[in-house]
Structure formats: structure tokens, C-alpha cells
C-alpha positions as CSV (number, residue, x, y, z in Angstrom):
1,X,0.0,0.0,0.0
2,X,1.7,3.2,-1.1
3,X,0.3,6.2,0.4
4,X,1.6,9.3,-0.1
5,X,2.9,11.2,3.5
6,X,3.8,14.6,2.4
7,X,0.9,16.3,1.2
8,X,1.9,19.6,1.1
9,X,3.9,22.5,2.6
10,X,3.0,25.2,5.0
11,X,3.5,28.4,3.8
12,X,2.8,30.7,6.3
13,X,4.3,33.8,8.0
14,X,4.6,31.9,11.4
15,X,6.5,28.8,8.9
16,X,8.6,31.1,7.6
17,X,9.8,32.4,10.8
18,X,10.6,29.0,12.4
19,X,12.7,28.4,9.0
20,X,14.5,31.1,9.1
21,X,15.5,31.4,13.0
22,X,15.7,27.4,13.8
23,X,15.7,25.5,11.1
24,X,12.5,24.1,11.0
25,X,10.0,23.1,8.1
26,X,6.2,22.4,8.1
27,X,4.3,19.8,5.9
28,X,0.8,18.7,6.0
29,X,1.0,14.8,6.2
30,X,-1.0,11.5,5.7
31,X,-2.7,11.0,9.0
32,X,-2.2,7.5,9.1
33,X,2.0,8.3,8.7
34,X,4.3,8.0,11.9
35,X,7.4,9.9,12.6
36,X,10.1,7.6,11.2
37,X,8.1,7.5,7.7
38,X,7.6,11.5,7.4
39,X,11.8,11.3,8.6
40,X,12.3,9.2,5.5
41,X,9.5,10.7,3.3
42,X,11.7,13.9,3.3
43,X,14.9,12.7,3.1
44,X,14.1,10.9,0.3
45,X,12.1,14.0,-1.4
46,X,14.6,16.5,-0.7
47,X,17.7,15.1,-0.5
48,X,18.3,16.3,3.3
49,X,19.4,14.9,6.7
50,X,16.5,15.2,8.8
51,X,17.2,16.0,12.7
52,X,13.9,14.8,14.4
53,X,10.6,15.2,13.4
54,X,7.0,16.7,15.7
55,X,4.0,16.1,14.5
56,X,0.7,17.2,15.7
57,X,-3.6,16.6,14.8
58,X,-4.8,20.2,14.5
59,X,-8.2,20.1,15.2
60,X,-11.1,20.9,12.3
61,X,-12.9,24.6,13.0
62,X,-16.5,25.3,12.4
63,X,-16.3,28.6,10.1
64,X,-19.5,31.0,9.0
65,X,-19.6,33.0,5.9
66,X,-22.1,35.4,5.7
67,X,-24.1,36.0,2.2
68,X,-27.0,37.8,0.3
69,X,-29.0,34.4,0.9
70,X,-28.0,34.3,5.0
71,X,-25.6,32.4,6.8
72,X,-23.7,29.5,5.3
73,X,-21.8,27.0,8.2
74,X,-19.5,24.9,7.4
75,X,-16.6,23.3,9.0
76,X,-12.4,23.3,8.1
77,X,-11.4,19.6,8.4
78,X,-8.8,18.2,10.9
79,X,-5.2,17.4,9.4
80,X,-2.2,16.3,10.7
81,X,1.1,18.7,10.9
82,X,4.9,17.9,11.1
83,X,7.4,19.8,11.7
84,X,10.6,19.2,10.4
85,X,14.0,20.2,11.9
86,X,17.2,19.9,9.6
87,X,20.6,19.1,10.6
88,X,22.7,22.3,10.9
89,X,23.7,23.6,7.5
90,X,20.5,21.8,5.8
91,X,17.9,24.0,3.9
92,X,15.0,23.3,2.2
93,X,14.2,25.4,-1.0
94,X,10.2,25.2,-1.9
95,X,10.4,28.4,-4.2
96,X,13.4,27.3,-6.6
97,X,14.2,30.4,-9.1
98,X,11.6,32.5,-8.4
């Protein structure tokens, strides 16, 4: 069974600060992955030595929009979140040449 454990980066301004200052990188990941898989997901990926590896469920949010028609509800669903620290000297590059 091949799932995929990185789903995608997070790009934020609280991200960018923890990348900049310690080294650290955020990725939204497969629920079902565990810490030594994420390790060797982005190792693999990026070609990097990973230090160690946190992960945490962020829970889902109820959200309300409001509209000509009234209010819509809905709800943000639940994730999973690792963060990534590198070994000293490590970077990770998700922009390239832009």
C-alpha cells in the first residue's frame, strides 16, 4: 500500500519564521504516517538529513460565511502537521528560481 505522507507545505508567515531562525520546516501529512516514515519521506524527497521530526492533529474549526441568501456554516477539516527540523547547514528550498 503506497500512500503518499507529504501532502503539502506550510507556507505561512509563522512557517517562515521558524525556518529562518531554527531551522525548522512544516508539511501537511498523511494522517495514518508515523514519525520515522515523514523522517524518510523527506529525506528521500529532498535530498536532506532530517534532525527529528513533531508532528501534531490540528483540530477541524466550524467557520461561517455570511451572504445575500443568509448564513452559510460549514466546517475546516482536521489534518495532521509535522514539523521538520534539519541538521545544521540543511535548507530546504520550496520556491526554486523564483
Amino acid at each position: 500500500m503506497a500512500k503518499t505522507i507529504l501532502i503539502k507545505p506550510i507556507i505561512t508567515e509563522k512557517a517562515e519564521k521558524l525556518s529562518e531562525g531554527l531551522n525548522q520546516y512544516s508539511f501537511v501529512v498523511n494522517k495514518g504516517a508515523n514519525k520515522v516514515e515523514i523522517k524518510k519521506a523527506v529525506e528521500k524527497m529532498y535530498g536532506v538529513s532530517v534532525e527529528s521530526v513533531n508532528t501534531m492533529i490540528m483540530p477541524g474549526k466550524a467557520k461561517n460565511r455570511n451572504t445575500r441568501s443568509g448564513v452559510l456554516r460549514g466546517h475546516v477539516s482536521p489534518y495532521k502537521k509535522a514539523v521538520i527540523t534539519l541538521e545544521e547547514g540543511e535548507e530546504l528550498d520550496f520556491f526554486g528560481e523564483i
